[in-house]
C-alpha positions in Angstrom: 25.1 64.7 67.8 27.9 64.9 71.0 27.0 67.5 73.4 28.7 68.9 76.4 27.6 70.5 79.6 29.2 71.5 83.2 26.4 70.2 85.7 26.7 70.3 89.6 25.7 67.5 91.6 24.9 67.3 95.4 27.8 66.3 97.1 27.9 63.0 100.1 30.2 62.2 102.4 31.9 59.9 100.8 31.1 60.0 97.3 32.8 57.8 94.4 32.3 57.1 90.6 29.6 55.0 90.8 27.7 57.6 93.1 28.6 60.2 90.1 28.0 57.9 87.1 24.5 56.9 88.8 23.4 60.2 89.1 24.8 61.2 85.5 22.7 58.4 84.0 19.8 59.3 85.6 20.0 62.9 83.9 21.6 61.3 80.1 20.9 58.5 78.3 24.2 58.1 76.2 27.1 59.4 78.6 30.7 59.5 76.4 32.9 60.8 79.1 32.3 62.9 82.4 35.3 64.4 84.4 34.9 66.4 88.1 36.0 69.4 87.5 35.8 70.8 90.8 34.8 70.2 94.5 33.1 72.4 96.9 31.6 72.0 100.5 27.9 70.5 99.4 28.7 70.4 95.4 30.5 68.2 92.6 31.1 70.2 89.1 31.1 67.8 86.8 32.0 68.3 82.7 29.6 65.4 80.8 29.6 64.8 77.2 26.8 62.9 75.1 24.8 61.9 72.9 21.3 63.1 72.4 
């Protein structure tokens, strides 16, 4: 079964996709896709889809 969710992340400095994709994975197992949705001052939104 695929399932989605909007998550927030702490935000660094100088964040990238590996600093998204390595928290992500430590949350889900079987990540599909993830996309930032938005950007604030100490938070990353991020949409995730996966498999559980």
């Amino acid at each position: 079964m695929i399932k989605s969710e909007i998550i927030t992340i702490n935000k660094i400095e100088n964040f990238d996709n590996n600093y998204i994709e390595d928290k992500l994975t430590k949350i889900f197992k079987n990540i599909i896709r993830w996309a930032v949705i938005d950007v604030l001052d100490n938070d990353i939104t991020v949409s995730v889809s996966y498999i559980i």
